[in-house]
C-alpha positions as CSV (number, residue, x, y, z in Angstrom):
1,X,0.0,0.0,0.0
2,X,1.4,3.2,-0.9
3,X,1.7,6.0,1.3
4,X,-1.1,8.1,0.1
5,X,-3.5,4.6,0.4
6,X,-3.4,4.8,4.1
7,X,-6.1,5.6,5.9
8,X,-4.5,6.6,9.1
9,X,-1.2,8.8,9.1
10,X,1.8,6.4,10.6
11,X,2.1,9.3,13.4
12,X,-1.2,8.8,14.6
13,X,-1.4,5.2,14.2
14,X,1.8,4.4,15.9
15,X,-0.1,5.9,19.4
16,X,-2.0,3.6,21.7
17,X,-5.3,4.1,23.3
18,X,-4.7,5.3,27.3
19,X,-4.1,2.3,28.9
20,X,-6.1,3.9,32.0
21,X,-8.6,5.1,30.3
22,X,-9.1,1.9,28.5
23,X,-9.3,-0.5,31.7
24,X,-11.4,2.3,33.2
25,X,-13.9,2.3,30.3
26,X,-13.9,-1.6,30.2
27,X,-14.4,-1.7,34.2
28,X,-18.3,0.8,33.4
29,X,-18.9,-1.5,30.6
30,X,-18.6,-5.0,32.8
31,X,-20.9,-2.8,35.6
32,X,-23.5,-2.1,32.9
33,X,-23.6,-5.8,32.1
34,X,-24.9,-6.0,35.7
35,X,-21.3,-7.4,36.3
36,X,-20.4,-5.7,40.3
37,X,-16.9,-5.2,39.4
38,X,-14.7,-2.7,41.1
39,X,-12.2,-0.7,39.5
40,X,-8.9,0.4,40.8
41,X,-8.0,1.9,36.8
42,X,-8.8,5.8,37.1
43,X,-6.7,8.4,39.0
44,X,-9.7,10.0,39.9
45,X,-10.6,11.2,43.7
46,X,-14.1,10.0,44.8
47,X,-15.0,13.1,46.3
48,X,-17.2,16.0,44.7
49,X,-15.9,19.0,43.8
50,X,-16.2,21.1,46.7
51,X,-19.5,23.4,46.7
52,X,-17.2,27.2,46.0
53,X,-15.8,26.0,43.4
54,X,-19.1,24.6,42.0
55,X,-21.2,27.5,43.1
56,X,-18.6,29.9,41.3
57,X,-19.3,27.9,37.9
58,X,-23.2,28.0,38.7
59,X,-22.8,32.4,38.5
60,X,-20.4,32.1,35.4
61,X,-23.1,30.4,33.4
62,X,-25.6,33.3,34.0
63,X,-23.0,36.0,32.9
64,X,-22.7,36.5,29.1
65,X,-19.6,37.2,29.1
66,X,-18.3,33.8,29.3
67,X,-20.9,32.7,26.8
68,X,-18.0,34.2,24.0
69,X,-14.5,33.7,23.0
70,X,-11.7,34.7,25.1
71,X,-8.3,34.7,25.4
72,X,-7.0,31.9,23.7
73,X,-4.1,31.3,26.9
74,X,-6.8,32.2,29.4
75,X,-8.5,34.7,31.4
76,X,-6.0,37.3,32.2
77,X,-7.6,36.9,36.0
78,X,-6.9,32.7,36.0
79,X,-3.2,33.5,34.7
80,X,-2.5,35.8,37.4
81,X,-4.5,33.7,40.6
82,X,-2.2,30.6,38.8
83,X,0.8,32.3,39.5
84,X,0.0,33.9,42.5
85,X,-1.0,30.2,43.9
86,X,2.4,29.0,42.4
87,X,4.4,31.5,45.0
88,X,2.4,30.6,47.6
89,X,2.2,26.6,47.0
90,X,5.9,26.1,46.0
91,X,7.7,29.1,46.3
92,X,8.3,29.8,42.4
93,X,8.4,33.5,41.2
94,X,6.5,33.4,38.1
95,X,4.1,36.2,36.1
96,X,0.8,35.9,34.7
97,X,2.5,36.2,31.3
98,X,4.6,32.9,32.0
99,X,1.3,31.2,31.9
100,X,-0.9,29.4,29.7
101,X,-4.1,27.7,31.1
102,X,-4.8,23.9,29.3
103,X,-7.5,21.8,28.4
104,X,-6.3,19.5,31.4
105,X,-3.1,18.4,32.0
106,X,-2.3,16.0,29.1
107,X,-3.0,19.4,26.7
108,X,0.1,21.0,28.7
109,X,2.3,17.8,28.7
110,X,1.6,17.5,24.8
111,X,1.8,21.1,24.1
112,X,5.4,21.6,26.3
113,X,7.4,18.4,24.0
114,X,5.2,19.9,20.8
115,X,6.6,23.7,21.7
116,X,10.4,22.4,22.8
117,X,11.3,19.2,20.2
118,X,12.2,18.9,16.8
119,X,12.2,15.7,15.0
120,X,14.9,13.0,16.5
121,X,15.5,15.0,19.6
122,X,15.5,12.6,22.5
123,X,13.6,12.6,26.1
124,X,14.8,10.9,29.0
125,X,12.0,9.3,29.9
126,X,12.3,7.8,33.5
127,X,9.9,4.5,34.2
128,X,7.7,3.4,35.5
129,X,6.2,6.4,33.9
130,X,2.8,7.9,32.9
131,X,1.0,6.6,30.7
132,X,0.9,9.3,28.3
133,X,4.2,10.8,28.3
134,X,5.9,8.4,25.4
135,X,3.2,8.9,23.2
136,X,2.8,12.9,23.4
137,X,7.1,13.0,22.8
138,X,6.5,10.8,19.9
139,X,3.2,13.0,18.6
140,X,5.8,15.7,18.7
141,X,8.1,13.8,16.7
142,X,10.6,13.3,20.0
143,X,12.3,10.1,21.0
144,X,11.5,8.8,24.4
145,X,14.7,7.0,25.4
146,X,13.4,5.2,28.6
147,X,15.5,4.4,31.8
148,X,14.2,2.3,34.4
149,X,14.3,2.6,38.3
150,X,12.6,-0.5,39.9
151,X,11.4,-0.7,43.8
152,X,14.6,-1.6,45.2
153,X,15.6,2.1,44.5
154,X,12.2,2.7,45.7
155,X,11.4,3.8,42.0
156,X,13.7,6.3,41.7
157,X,16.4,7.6,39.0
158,X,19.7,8.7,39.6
159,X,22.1,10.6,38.2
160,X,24.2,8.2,36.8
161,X,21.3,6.4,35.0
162,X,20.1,9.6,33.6
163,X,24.1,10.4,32.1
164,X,24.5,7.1,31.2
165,X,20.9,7.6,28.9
166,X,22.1,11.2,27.8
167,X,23.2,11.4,24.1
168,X,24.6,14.7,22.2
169,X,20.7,14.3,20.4
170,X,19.5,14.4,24.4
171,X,17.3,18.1,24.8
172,X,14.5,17.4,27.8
173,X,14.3,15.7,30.7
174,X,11.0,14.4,31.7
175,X,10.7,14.4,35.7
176,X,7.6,13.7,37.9
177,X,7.2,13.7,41.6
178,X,5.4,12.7,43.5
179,X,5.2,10.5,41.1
180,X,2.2,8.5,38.8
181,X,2.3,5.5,38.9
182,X,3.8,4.6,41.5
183,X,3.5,7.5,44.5
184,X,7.3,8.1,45.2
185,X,8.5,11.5,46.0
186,X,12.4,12.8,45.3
187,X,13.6,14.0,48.1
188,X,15.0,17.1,48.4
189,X,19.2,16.5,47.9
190,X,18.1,14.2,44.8
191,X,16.2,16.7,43.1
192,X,19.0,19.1,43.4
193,X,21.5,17.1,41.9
194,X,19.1,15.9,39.1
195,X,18.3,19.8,38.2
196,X,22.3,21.1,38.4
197,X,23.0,18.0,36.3
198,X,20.2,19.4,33.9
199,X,22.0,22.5,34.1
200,X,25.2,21.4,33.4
201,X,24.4,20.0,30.4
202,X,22.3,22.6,28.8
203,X,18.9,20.5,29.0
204,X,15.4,21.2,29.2
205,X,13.4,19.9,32.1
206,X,9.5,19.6,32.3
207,X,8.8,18.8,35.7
208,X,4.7,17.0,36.3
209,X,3.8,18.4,39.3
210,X,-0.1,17.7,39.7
211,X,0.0,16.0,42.8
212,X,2.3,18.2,44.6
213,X,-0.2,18.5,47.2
214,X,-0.8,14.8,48.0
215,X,2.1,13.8,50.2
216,X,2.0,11.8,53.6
217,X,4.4,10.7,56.4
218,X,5.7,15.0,56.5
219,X,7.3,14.7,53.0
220,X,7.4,17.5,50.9
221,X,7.2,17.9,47.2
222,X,10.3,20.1,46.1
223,X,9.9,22.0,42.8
224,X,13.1,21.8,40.7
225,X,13.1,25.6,39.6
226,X,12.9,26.6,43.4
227,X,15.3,24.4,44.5
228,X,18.0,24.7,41.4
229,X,17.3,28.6,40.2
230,X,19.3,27.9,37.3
231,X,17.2,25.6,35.5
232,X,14.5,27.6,35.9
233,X,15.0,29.5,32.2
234,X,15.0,26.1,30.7
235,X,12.1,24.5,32.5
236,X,8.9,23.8,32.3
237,X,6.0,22.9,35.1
238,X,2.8,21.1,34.1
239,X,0.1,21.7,36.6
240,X,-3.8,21.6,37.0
241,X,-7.0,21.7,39.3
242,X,-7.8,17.8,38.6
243,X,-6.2,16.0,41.7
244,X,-6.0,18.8,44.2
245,X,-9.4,19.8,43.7
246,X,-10.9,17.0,42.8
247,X,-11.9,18.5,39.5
248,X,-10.8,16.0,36.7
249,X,-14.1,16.3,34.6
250,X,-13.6,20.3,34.5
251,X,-10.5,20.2,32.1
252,X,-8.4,23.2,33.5
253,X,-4.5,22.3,33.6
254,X,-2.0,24.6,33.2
255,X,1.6,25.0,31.6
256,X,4.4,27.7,33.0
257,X,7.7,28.6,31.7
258,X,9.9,31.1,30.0
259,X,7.8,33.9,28.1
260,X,8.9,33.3,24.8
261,X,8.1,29.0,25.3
262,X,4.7,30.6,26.6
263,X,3.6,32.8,24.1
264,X,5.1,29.8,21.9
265,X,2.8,27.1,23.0
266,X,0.1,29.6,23.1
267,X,0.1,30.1,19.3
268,X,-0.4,26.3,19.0
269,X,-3.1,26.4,21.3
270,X,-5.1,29.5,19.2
271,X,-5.0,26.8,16.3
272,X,-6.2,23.5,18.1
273,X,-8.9,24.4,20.6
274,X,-8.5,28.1,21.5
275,X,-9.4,29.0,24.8
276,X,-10.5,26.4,27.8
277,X,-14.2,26.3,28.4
278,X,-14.7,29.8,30.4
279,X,-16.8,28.1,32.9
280,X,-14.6,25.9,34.2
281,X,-11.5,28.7,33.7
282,X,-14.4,30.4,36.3
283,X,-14.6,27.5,38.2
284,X,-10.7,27.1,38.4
285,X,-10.3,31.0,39.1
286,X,-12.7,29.8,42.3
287,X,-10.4,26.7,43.4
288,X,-7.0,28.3,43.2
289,X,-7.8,31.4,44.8
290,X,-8.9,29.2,48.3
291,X,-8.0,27.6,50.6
292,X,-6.3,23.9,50.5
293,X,-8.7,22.2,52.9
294,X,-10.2,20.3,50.5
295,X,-7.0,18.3,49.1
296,X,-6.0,18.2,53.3
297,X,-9.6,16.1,54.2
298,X,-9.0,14.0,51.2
299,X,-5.3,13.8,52.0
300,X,-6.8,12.4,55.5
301,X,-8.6,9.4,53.6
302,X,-6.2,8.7,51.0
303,X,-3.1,8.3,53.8
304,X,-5.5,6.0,55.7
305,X,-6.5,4.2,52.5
306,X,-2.3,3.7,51.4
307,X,-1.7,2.2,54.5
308,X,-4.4,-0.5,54.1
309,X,-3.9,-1.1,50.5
310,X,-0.6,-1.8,51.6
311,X,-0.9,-3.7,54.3
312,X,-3.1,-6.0,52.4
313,X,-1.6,-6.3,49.2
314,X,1.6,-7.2,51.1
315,X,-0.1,-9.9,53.1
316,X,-0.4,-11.8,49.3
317,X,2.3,-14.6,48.2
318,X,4.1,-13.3,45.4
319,X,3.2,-9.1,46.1
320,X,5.7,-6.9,47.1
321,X,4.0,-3.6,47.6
322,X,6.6,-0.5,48.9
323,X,4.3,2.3,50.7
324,X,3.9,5.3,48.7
325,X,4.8,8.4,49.8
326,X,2.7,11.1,47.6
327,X,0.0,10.1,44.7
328,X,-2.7,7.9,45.6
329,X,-1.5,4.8,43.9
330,X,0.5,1.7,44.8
331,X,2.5,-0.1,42.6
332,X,3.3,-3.6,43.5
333,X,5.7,-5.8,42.1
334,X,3.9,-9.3,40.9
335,X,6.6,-10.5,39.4
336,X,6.7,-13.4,42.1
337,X,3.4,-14.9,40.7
338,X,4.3,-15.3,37.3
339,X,5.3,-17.9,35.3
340,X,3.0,-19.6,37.6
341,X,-0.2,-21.4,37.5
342,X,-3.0,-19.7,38.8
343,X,-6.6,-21.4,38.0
344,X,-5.5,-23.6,35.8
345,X,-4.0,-21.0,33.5
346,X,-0.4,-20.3,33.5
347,X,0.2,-16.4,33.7
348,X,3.1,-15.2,32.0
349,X,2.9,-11.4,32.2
350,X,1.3,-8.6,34.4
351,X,-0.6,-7.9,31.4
352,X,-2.4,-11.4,31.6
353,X,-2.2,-11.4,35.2
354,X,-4.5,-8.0,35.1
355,X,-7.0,-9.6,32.4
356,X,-7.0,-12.5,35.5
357,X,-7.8,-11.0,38.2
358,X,-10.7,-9.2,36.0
359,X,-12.3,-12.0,34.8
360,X,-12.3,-14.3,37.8
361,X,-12.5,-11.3,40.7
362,X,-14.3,-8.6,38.9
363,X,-11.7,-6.0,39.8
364,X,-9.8,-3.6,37.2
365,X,-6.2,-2.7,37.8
366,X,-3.7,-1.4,35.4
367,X,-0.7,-4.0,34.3
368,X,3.0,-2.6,34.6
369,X,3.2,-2.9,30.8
370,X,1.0,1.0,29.9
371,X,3.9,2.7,32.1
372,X,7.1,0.8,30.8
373,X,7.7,-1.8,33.8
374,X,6.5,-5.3,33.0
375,X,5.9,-7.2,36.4
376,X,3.9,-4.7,38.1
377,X,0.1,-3.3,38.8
378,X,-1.0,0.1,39.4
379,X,-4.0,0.1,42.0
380,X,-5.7,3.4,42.7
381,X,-6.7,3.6,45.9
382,X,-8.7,7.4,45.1
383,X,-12.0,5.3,45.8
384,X,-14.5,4.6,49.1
385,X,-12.9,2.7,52.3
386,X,-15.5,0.0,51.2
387,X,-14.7,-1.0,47.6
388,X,-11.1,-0.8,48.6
389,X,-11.6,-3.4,51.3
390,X,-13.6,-5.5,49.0
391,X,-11.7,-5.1,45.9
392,X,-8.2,-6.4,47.4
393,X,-10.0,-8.9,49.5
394,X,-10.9,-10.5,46.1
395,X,-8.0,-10.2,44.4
396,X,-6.1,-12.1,48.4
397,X,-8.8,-14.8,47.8
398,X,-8.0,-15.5,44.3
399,X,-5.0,-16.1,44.9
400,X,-5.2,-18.0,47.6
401,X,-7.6,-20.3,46.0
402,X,-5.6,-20.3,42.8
403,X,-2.5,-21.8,45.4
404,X,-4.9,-24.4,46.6
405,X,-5.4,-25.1,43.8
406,X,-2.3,-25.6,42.4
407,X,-1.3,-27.7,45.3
């Protein structure tokens, strides 16, 4: 078939449905099959939006002036609350006119490696990672060169992996803490030496830092630009109102950098989707001009939820699960039951291990393999104290039965 045949340009085809998204939407199919399955897929917090926030939305539908076009990088009143709430939260000087309000997060993620690479420019890429980073550096026609750091280093990078990955075709950086998928937080001396290293070598950095509010056990999220000034004229943040708010169905996210990368990736934006719905910029305006008690009573479930999710999962043959530190996931090795028999079927990967446990359990998880570390699951434990219980409980007795089983 010659080029001009195909139906589908190679760029687009080569990108894979959201691997979250996909066990998510699989998870509310099984349910409306009358199947009761529970889902541990999403990174979604079970909790409403609080009532400001939704209040503030209710006026901005009654006020014409958000029934029109605006500013395609956002209300001049969002870009300045945005970086008003970046001093306070993180300590990062930046100006209104170093921001550019997203539809969501994964708009700023795509729209930072679109505005920063050129074709065969490579992005160190550390795993396990999200799922959505490889495929927005390859949309941009980047390279995602991918370096792993497994639980023993408690899913961290160092330096030394990220120079051993670095190339003279090396121009960004891809950091994320604390960290999705698997809820580890650099600490403090770490993310220093990753950001002068950064420096040193002239590279871009775009740091994800959407769950900088969801920490636990008094550990901080550091931001690299605060804590290494001089990457700050060669980074990038990625932020939004999704996790901390509990606002993921209200598409507001962020991106904030150097002026000219700004008013760079703003351009782009003006000729894909223009401005972000003005309601929800209203509702966002709203969120990130209050207070943080929301995130801090959901911050109260989610630490008590961790420590269960934990605790149980650990309690499994085969399950090593390290406690997270920020996030709300876990992200347990499995590689101990595979190769194994379980059922009567032998289970060779975490991928078949996760189709498993959904057809014999009726629970959803996420296999290792959407964020580049075969041998694990991501569970989300952002749902209520009950299905959390019940949901593991499951997946303990499956396995316990499957070992009976086998014996």
């Amino acid at each position: 078939m010659s080029p001009s045949d195909a139906r589908i340009s190679r760029r687009v085809s080569a990108i894979a449905e959201s691997a979250t998204l996909k066990v998510d939407a699989r998870a509310k199919a099984l349910r409306a099959e009358g199947r009761a399955v529970i889902s541990f897929g999403a990174g979604e917090p079970d909790f409403p939006t609080p009532q400001y926030i939704v209040d503030a939305a209710a006026l901005a539908c009654a006020d014409p002036a958000n029934h029109r076009y605006t500013q395609a990088g956002g209300l001049p009143e969002l870009r300045r609350a945005i970086a008003e709430k970046t001093r306070r939260d993180s300590g990062f000087e930046v100006n209104a006119s170093q921001v550019l309000v997203t539809n969501g997060g994964k708009q700023a993620v795509y729209e930072a490696f679109a505005t920063l690479l050129d074709p065969g420019d490579e992005v160190i890429l550390p795993a396990p990672y999200w799922t959505t980073y490889p495929e927005s550096i390859r949309l941009a026609g980047g390279l995602p060169v991918e370096i792993l750091a497994d639980e023993s280093q408690n899913y961290l990078v160092t330096v030394e992996q990220l120079e051993a990955a670095r190339t003279a075709r090396t121009k960004v950086l891809m950091f994320c803490s604390p960290s999705n998928p698997t809820g580890s937080v650099y600490p403090r001396e770490l993310v220093v030496a990753i950001g002068e290293w950064a420096a040193q070598h002239g590279l871009w950095v775009i740091c994800d830092e959407i769950y900088e509010h969801l920490t636990y056990d008094g550990v901080q999220a550091v931001s690299m630009p605060v804590a290494v000034p001089a990457i700050a004229d060669r980074c990038i943040i990625v932020n939004g109102v999704a996790k901390t708010y509990a606002m993921t169905g209200w598409r507001v996210g962020w991106l904030i950098g150097p002026e000219d990368v700004v008013q760079a990736a703003t351009n782009l934006q003006s000729h894909s989707t223009s401005n972000v719905a003005n309601v929800s910029q209203r509702a966002a305006l709203a969120a990130v001009s209050g207070s943080l008690d929301a995130v801090e009573a959901m911050g109260v479930a989610f630490n008590r939820r961790r420590k269960l999710m934990t605790l149980m999962l650990n309690s499994i043959d085969g399950v090593h699960c390290p406690e997270p530190k920020g996030a709300f996931y876990v992200y347990p090795s499995v590689r101990g039951l595979l190769g194994k028999s379980h059922g009567g079927r032998v289970i060779d990967s975490s991928a078949d291990l996760a189709d498993f446990i959904l057809d014999h359990a009726d629970v959803a998880v996420v296999p290792g393999e959407a964020f580049g570390s075969p041998g694990y699951l991501r569970l989300s434990y952002a749902l209520g104290d009950e299905d959390l219980i019940e949901g593991v409980s499951r997946i303990q007795k499956l396995f316990v039965t499957a070992a009976y089983e086998l014996g």
